[in-house]
Biotite code that builds the C-alpha atoms (Angstrom):
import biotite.structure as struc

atoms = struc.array([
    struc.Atom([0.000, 0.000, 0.000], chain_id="A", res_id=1, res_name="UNK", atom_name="CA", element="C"),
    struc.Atom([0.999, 2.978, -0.641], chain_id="A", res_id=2, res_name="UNK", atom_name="CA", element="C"),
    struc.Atom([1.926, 5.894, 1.850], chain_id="A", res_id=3, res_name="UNK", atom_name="CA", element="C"),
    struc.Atom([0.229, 9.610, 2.272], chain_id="A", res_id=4, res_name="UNK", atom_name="CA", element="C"),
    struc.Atom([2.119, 12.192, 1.866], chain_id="A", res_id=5, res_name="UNK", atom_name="CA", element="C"),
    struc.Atom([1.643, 15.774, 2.594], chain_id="A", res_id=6, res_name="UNK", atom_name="CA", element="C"),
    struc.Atom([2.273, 18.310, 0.296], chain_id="A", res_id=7, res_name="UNK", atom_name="CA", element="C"),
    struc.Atom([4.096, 20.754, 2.846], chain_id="A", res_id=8, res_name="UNK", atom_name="CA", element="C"),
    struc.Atom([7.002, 20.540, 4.278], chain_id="A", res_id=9, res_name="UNK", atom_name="CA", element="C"),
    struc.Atom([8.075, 18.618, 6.996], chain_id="A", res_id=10, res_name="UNK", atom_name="CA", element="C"),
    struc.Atom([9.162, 20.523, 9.851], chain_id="A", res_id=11, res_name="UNK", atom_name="CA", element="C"),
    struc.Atom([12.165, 19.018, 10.463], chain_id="A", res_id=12, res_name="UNK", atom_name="CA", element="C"),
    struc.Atom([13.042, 18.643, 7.271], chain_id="A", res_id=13, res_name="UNK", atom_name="CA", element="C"),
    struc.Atom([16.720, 20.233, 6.699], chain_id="A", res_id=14, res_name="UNK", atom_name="CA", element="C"),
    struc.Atom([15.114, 23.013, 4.243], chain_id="A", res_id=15, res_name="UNK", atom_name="CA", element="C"),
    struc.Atom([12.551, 24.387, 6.130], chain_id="A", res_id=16, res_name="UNK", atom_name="CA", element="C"),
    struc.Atom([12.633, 28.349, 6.879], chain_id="A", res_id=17, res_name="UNK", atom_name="CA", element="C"),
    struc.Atom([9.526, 30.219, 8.839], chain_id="A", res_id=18, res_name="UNK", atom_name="CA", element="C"),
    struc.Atom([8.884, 33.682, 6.984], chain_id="A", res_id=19, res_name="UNK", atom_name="CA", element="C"),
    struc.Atom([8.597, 35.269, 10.377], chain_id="A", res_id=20, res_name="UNK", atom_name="CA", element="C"),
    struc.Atom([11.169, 35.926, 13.141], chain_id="A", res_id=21, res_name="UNK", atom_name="CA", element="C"),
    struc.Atom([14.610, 37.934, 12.801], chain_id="A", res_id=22, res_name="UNK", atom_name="CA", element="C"),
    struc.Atom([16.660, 35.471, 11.036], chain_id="A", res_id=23, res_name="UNK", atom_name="CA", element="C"),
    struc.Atom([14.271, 35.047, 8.122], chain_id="A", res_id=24, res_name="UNK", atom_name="CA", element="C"),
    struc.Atom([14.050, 38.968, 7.762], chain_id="A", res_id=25, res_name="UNK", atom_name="CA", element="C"),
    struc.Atom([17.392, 38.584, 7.236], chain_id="A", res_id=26, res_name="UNK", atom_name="CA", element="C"),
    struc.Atom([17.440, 36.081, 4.838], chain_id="A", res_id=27, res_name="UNK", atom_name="CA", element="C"),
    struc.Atom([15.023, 38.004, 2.870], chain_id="A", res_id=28, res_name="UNK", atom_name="CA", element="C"),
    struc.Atom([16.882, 40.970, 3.119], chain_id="A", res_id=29, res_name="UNK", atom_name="CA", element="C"),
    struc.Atom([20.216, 39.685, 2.362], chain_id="A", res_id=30, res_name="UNK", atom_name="CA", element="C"),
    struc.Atom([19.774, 36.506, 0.580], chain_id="A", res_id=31, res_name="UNK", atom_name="CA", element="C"),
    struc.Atom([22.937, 35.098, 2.120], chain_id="A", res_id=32, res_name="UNK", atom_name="CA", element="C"),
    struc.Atom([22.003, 31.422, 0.880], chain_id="A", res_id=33, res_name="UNK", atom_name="CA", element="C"),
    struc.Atom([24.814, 30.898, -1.863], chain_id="A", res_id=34, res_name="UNK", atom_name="CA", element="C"),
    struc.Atom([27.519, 32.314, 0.162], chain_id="A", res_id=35, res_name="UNK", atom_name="CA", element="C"),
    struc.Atom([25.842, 30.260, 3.807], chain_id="A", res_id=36, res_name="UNK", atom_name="CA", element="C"),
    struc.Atom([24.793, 26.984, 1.860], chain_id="A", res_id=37, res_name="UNK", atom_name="CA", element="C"),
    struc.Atom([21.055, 28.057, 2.487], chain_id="A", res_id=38, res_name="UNK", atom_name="CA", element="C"),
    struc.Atom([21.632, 28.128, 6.852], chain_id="A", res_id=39, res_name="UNK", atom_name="CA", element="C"),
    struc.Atom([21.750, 31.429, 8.630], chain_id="A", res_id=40, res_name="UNK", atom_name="CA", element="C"),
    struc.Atom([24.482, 31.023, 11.364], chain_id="A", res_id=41, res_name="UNK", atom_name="CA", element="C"),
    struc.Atom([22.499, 31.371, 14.961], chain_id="A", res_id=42, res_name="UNK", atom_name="CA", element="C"),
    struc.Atom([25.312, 30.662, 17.184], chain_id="A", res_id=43, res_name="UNK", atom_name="CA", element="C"),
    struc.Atom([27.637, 33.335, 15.072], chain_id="A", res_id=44, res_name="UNK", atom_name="CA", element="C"),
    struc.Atom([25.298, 36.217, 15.687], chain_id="A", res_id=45, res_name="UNK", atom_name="CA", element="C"),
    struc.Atom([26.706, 37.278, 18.802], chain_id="A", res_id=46, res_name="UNK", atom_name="CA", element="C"),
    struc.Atom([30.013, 37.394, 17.592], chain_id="A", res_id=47, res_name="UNK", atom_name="CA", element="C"),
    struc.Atom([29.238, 39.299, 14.370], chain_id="A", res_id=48, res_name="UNK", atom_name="CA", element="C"),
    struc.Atom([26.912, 41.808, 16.580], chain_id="A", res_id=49, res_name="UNK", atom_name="CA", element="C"),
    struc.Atom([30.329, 42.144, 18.851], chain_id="A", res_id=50, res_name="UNK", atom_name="CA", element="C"),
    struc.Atom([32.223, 43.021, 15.987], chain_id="A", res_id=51, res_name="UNK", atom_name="CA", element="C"),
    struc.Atom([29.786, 45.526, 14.626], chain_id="A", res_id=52, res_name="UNK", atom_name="CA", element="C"),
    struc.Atom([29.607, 47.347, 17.906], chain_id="A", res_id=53, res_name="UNK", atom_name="CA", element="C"),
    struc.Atom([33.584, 47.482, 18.190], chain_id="A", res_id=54, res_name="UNK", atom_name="CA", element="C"),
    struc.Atom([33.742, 48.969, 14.620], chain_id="A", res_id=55, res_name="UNK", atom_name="CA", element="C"),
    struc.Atom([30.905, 51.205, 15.969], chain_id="A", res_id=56, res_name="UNK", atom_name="CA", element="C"),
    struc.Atom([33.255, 52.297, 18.653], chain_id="A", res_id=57, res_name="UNK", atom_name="CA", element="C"),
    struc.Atom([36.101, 52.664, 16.517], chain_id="A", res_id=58, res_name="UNK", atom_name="CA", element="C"),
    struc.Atom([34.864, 54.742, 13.843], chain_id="A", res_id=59, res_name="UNK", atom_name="CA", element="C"),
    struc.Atom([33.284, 57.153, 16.510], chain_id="A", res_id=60, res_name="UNK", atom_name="CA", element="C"),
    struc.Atom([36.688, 57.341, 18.226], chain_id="A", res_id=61, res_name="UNK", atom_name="CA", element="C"),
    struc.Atom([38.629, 58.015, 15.137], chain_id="A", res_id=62, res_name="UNK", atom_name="CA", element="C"),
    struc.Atom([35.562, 61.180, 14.267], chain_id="A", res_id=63, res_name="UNK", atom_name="CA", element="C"),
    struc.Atom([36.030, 62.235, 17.913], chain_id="A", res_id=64, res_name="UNK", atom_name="CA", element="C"),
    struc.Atom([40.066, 62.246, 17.571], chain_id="A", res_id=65, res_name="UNK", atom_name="CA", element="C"),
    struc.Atom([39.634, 64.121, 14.182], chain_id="A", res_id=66, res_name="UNK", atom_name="CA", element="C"),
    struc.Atom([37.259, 66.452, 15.459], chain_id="A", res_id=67, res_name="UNK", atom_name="CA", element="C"),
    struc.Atom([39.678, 67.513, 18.218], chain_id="A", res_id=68, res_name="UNK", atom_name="CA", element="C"),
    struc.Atom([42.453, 67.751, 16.233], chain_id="A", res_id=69, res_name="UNK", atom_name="CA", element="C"),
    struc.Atom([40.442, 70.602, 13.709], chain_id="A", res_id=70, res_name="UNK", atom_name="CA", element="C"),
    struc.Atom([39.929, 72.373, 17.276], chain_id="A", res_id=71, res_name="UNK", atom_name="CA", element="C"),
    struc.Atom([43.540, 72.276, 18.395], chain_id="A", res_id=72, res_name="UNK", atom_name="CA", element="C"),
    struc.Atom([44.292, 73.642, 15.322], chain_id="A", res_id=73, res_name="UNK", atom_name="CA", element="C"),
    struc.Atom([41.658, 76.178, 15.247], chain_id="A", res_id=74, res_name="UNK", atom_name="CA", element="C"),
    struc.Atom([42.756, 77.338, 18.733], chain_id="A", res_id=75, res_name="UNK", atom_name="CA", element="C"),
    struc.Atom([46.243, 77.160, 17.714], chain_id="A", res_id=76, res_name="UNK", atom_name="CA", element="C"),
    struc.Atom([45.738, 79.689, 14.975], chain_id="A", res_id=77, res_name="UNK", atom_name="CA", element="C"),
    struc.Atom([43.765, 81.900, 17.377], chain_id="A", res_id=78, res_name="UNK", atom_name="CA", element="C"),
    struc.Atom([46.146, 81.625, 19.690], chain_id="A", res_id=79, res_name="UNK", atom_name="CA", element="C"),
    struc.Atom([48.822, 83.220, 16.815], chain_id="A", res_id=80, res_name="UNK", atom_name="CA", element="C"),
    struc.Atom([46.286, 85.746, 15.737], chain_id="A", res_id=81, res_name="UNK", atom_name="CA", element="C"),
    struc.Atom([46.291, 87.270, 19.612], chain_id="A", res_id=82, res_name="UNK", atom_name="CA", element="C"),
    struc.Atom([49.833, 87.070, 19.695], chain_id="A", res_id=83, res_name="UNK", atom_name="CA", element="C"),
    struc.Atom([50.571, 88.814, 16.578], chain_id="A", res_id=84, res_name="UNK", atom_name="CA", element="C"),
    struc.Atom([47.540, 91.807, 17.849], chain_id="A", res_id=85, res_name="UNK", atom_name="CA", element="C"),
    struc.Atom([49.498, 92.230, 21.257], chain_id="A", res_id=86, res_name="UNK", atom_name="CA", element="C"),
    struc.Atom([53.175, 92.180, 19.148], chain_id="A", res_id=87, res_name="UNK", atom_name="CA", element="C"),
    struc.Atom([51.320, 95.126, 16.861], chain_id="A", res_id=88, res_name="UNK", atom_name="CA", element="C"),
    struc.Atom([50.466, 96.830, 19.793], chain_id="A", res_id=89, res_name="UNK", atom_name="CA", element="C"),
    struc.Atom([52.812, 96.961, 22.398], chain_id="A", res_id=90, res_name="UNK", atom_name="CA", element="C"),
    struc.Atom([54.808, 97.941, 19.118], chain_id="A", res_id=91, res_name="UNK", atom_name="CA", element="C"),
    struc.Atom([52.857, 101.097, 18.686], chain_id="A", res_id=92, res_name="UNK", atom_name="CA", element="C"),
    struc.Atom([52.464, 101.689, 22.495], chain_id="A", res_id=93, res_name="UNK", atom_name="CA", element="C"),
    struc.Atom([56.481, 101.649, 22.507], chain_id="A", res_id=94, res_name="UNK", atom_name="CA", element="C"),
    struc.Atom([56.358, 104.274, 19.461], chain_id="A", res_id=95, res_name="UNK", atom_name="CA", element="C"),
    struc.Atom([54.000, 106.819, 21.182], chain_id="A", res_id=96, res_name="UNK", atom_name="CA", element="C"),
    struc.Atom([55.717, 106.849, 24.630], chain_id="A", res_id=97, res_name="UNK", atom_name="CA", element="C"),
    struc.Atom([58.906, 108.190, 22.597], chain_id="A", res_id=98, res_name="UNK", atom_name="CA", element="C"),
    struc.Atom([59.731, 111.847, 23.351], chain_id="A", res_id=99, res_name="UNK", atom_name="CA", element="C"),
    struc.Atom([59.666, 112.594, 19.315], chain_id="A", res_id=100, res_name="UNK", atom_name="CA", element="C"),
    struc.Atom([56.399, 111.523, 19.008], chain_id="A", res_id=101, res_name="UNK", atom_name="CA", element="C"),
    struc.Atom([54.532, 113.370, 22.177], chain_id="A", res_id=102, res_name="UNK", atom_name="CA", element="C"),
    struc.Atom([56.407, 116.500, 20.301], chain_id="A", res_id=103, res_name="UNK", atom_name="CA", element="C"),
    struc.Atom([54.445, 115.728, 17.250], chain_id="A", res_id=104, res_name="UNK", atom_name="CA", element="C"),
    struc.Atom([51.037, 115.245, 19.416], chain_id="A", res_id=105, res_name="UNK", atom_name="CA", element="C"),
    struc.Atom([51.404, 118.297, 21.575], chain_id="A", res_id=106, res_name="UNK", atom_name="CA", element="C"),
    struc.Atom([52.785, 120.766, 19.060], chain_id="A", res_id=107, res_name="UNK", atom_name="CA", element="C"),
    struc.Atom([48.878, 121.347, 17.830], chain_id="A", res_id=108, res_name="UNK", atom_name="CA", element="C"),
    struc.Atom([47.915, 122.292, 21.485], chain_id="A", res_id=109, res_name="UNK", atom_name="CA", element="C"),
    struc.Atom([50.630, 125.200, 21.044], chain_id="A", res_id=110, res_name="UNK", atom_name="CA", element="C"),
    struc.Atom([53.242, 123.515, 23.333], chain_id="A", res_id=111, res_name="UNK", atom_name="CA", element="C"),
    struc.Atom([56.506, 123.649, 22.526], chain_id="A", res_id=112, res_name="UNK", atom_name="CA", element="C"),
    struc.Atom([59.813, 121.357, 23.258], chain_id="A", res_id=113, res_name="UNK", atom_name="CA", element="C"),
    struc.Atom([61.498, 123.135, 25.807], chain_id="A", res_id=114, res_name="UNK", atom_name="CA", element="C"),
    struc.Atom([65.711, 124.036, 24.198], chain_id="A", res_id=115, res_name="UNK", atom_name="CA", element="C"),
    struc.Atom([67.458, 124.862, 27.132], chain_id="A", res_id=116, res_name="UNK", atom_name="CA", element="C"),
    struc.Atom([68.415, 121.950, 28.901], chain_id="A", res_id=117, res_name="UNK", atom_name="CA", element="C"),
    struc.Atom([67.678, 121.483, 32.588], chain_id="A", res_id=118, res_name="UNK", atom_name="CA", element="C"),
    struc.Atom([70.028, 123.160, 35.074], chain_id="A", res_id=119, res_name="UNK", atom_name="CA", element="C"),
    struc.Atom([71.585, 121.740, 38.422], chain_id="A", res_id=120, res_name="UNK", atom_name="CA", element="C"),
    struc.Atom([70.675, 123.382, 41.812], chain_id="A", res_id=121, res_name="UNK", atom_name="CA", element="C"),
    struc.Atom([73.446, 123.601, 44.162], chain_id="A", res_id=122, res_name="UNK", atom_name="CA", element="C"),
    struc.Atom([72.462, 124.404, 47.457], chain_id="A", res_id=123, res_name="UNK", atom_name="CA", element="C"),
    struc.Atom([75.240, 125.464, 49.623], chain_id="A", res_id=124, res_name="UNK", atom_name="CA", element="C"),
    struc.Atom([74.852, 125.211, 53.730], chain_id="A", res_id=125, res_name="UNK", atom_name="CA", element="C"),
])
């Protein structure tokens, strides 16, 4: 006699995939089957996830360690922009204290450079 068979799958046949869960969005997604032989690797999942996050981690460090590096230089240039400002202007703070140059600012106001030179003061007891 001959036996009945079903026409769907056996669950424990060696091909069967559900079309709900994780793993079988991810088989529909990605379609891994010619490079997996047609199994999606359960009990590699944690290790791939583990790697993921670490290149996570790494890629933010590296954008963290980049943007610091555009700040140092950022500062850095401020820092010679200040520098070259005080330079300029102790500079021209140096020029106007000069006797020469008063003369030239006072000579307006009708003051004059006085010729005779200073004289001594001897005071005899």
């Amino acid at each position: 006699m001959a036996k009945n068979v079903s026409k769907k799958q056996n669950r424990e046949s060696s091909s069967y995939r559900p079309n709900r869960g994780v793993f079988a969005f991810f088989d529909r997604v990605f379609n891994m089957d010619k490079i997996l032989g047609g199994v999606f690797p359960a009990s590699q999942l944690r290790y791939i996830v583990w790697i993921s996050g670490l290149i996570v981690i790494y890629i933010i460090s590296s954008l963290n360690a980049e943007s610091l590096i555009h700040r140092i230089d950022k500062m850095k240039s401020e820092v010679e922009e200040a520098r070259a400002d005080y330079t300029t202007q102790k500079a021209d703070f140096m020029k106007a204290g000069k006797q020469s140059e008063i003369i030239k600012r006072v000579e307006p106001m009708g003051l004059q450079e006085n010729k005779t030179p200073p004289t001594k003061i001897i005071v005899k007891e």
